[in-house]
C-alpha positions as a printed NumPy array, in Angstrom:
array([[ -4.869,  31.167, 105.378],
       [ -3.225,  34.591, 106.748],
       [  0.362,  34.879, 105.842],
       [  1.577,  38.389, 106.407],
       [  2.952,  40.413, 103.25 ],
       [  6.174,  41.64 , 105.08 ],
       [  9.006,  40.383, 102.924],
       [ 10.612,  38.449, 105.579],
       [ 12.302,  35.419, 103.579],
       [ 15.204,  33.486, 104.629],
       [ 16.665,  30.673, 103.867],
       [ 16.176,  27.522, 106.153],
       [ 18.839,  25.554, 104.179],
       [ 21.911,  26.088, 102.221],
       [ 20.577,  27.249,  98.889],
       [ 21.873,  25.004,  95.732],
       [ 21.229,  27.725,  92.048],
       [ 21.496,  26.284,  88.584],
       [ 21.693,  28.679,  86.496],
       [ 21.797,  29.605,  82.981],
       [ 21.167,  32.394,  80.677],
       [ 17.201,  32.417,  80.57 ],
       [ 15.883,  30.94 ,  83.368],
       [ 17.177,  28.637,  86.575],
       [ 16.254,  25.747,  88.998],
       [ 16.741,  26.711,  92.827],
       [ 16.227,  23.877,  95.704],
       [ 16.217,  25.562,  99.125],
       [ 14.313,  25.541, 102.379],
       [ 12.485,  28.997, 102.954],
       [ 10.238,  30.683, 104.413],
       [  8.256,  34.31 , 104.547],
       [  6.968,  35.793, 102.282],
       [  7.881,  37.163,  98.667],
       [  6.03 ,  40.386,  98.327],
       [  4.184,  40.787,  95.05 ],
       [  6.078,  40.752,  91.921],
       [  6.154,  39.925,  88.081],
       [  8.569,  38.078,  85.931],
       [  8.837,  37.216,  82.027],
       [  9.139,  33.347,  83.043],
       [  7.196,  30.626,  83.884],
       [  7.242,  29.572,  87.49 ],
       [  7.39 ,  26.248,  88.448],
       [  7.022,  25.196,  92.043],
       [  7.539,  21.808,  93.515],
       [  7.447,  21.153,  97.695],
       [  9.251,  17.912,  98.501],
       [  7.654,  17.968, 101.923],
       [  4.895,  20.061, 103.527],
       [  3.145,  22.936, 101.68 ],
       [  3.998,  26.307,  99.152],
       [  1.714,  29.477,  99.602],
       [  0.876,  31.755,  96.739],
       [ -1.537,  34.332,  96.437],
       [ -2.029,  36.514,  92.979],
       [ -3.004,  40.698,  92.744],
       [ -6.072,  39.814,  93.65 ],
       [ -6.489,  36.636,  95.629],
       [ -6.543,  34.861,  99.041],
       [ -3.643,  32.803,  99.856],
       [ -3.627,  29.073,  98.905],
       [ -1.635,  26.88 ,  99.788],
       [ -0.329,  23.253,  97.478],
       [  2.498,  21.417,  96.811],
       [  2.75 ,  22.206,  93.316],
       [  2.55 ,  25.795,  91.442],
       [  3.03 ,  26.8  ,  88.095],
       [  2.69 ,  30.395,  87.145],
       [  2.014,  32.298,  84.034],
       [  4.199,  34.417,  82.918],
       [  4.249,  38.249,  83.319],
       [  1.228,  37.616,  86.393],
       [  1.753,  39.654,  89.488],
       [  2.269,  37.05 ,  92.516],
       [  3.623,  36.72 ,  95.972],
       [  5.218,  33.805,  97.081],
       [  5.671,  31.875, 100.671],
       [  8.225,  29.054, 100.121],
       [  6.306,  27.99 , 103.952],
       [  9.219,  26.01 , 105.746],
       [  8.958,  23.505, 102.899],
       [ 11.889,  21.801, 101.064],
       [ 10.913,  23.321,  97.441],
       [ 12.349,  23.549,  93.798],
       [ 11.827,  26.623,  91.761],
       [ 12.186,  26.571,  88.404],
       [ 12.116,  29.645,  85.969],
       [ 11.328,  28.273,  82.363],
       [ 12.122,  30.605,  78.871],
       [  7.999,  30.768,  77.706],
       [  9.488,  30.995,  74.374],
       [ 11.618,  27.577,  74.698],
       [ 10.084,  24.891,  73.08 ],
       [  9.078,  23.41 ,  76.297],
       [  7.911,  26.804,  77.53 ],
       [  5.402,  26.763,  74.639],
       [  3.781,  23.704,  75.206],
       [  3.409,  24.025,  79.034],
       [  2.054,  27.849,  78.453],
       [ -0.162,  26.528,  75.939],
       [ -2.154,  24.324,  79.154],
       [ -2.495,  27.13 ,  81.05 ],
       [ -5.696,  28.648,  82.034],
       [ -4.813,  30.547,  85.285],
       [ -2.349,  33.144,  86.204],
       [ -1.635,  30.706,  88.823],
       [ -2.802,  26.864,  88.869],
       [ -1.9  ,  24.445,  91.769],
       [ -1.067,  20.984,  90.772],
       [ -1.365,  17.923,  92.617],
       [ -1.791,  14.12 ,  92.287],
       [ -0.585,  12.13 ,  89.494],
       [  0.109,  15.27 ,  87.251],
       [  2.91 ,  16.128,  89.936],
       [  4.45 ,  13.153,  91.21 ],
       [  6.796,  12.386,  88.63 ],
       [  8.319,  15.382,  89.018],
       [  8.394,  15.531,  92.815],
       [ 10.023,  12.001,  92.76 ],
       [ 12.759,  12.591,  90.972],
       [ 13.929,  16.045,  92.446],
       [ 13.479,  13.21 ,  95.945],
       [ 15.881,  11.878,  94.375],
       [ 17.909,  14.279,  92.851],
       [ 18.179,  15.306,  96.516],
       [ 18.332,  12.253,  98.528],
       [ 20.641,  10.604,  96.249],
       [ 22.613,  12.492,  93.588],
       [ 24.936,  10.269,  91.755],
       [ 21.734,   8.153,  91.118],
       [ 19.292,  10.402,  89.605],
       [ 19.178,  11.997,  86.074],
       [ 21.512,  14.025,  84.905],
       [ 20.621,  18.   ,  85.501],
       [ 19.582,  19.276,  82.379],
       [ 17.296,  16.048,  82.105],
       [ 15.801,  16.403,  85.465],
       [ 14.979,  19.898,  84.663],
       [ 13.726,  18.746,  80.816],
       [ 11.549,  16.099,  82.648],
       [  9.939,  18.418,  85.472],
       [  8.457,  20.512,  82.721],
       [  7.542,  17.946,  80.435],
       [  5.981,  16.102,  83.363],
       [  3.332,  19.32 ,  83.83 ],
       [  2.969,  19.497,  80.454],
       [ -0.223,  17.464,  79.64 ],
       [ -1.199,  15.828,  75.773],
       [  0.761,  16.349,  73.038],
       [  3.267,  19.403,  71.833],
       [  1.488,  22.227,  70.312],
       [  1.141,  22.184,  66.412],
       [  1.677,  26.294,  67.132],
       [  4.935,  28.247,  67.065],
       [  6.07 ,  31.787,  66.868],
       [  6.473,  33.949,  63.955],
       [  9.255,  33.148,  62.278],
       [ 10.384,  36.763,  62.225],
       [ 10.092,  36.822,  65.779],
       [ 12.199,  33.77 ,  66.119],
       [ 15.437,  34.817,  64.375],
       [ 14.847,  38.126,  66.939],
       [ 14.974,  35.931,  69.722],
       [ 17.941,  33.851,  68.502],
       [ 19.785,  37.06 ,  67.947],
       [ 18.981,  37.997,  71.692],
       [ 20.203,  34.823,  72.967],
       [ 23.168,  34.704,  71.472],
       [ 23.871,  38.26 ,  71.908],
       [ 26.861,  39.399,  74.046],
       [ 26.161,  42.48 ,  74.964],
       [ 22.572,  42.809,  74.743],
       [ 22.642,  46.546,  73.589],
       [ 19.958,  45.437,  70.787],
       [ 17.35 ,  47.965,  69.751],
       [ 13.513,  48.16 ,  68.35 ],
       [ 15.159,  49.491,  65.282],
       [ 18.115,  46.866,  64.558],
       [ 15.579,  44.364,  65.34 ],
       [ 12.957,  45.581,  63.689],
       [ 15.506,  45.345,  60.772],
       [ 16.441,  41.774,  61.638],
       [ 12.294,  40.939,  61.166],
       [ 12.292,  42.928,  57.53 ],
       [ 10.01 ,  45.206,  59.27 ],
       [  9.587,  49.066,  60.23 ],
       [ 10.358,  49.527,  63.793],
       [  6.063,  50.101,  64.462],
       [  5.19 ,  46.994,  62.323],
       [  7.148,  44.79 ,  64.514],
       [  6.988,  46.609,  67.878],
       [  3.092,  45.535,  67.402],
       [  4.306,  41.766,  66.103],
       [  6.503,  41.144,  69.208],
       [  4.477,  42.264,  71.934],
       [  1.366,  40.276,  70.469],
       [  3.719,  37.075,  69.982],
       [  5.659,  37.2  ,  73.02 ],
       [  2.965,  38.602,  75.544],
       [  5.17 ,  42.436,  76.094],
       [  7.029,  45.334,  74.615],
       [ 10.298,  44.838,  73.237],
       [ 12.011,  47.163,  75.39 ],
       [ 11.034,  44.669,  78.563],
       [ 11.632,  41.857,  77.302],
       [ 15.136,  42.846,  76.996],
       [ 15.475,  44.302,  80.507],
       [ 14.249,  40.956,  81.446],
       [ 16.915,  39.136,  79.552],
       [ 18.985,  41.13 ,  80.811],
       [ 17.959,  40.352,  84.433],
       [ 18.06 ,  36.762,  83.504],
       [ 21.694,  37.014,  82.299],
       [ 22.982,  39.372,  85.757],
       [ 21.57 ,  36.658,  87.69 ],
       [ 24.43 ,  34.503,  86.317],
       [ 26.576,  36.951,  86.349],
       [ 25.571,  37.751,  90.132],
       [ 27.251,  34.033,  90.318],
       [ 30.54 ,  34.352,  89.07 ],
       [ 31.116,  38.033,  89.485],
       [ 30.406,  38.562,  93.425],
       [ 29.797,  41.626,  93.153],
       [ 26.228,  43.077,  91.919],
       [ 28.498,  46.364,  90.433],
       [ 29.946,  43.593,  88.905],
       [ 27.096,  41.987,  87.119],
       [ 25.236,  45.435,  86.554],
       [ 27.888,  46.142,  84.028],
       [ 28.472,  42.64 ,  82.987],
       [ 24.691,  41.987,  82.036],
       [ 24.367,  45.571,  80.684],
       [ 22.506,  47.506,  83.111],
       [ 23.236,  51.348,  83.927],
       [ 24.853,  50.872,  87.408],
       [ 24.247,  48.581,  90.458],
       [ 21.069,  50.968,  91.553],
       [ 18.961,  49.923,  88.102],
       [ 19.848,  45.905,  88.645],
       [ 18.418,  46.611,  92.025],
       [ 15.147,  48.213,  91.56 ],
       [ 14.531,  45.715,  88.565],
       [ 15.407,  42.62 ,  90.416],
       [ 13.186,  43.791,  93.626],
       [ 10.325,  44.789,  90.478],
       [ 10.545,  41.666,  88.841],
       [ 11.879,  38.764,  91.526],
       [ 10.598,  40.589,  94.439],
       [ 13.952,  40.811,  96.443],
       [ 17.028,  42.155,  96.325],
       [ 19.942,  40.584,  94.095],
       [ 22.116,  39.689,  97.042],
       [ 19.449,  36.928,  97.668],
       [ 21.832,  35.105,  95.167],
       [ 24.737,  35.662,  96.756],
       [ 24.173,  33.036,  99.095],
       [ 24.73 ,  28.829,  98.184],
       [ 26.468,  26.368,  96.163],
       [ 26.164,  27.506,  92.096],
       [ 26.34 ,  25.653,  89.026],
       [ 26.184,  27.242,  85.771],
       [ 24.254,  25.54 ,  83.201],
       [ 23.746,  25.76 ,  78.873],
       [ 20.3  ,  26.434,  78.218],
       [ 18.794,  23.114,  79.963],
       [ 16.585,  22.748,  76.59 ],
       [ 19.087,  20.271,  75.239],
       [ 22.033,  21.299,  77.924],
       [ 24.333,  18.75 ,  78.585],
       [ 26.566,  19.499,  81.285],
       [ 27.902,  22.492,  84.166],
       [ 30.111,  23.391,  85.725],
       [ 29.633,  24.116,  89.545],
       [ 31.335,  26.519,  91.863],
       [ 30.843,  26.696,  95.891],
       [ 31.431,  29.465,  98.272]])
């Protein structure tokens, strides 16, 4: 398959973001391509109709109608005319866990019985939604669904955990190696070496990626991306920029587009509100 690496996406349909601070689902009709980029998430693909092309750093193009992607690989993306959800899944959620924990592959295309479930009830989500599940349970079910045998027996260190929690719950996210070193009981090199091994990079990008994670929200409700620079913590509109296109492969405005609904964490979320423009 030839698809040309020109960064040429637009939207075929009216974008619909859920969003949340971590990750978010995004059904849309696209096409061209994403030029190569890498993200802290897991990527989760699903094509309702027709086809999704991916390639990785190194590879030919394939095309499937399901993708999941591990996180921190270097991919390009061609949503291919299709009718597709995206979903960016928290590695470090309990869900993220056990779906990292299957996979083999920087990128694996799914098919068959492994990805029906899924695909039927984002159908439906679509086709009919006041009859399928609730958001946060749809999303909860799509990566459960690709998540095969039982729940990993492993977690992470506990000392990385309460670290994370602190992040999440953070409001400014002006955290450093030190003050979380000191949150682990440990000297800043003890756990710089701890974190990166547990969570798969350095503390200082991880944090730039939560912080990504949280102006993409912000993106939402602010309308401006000077706006959501400052209010996710970034220096200035230039540095959300040059991180989004590094780590998303496009610009931010890319979300200023569609019908939004803000989500809590979908990992036991309940409700959102939603907001259209």
């Amino acid at each position: 398959m030839h698809t040309p690496d020109n960064g040429s996406y637009r939207w075929l349909s009216e974008p619909h973001w859920y969003l949340w601070d971590g990750g978010f689902l995004l059904i849309a009709r696209a096409e061209g391509v994403v030029p190569a980029h890498a993200h802290h998430a897991i990527q989760i693909v699903v094509a309702m109709d027709g086809e999704v092309a991916i390639r990785g750093k190194e590879d030919e193009w394939r095309k499937g109608a399901g993708v999941i992607v591990r996180p921190d690989a270097v991919h390009s993306f061609n949503c291919n005319g299709a009718l597709g959800a995206m979903l960016f899944v928290d590695p470090e959620s309990a869900e993220g866990v056990w779906l990292r924990s299957s996979l083999q592959r920087d990128i694996t295309m799914v098919s068959g019985p492994r990805l029906a479930s899924s695909a039927q009830e984002l159908r439906k989500f679509v086709e009919q939604p006041f009859e399928g599940m609730e958001m946060g349970a749809l999303i909860r079910h799509c990566v459960q669904a690709l998540s095969p045998g039982a729940p990993p027996s492993r977690r992470l260190d506990p000392r990385v955990t309460a670290v994370l929690d602190t992040i999440r719950h953070h409001d400014g996210l002006h955290i450093s190696l030190q003050s979380a070193a000191e949150r682990a009981f440990l000297s800043p090199s003890r756990f710089a070496h701890l974190f990166k091994e547990q969570v798969g990079l350095p503390f200082s990008r991880y944090m730039l990626w939560r912080k990504l994670t949280r102006a993409m929200v912000a993106i939402a409700s602010e309308r401006t991306i000077s706006a959501a620079a400052y209010a996710a913590g970034f220096a200035d509109a230039a540095h959300l920029t040059r991180t989004f296109y590094r780590m998303v492969g496009m610009a931010p405005s890319v979300l200023m587009r569609g019908e939004f609904a803000e989500l809590p964490p979908p990992f036991g979320a309940r409700s959102g509100r939603t907001a259209t423009r």
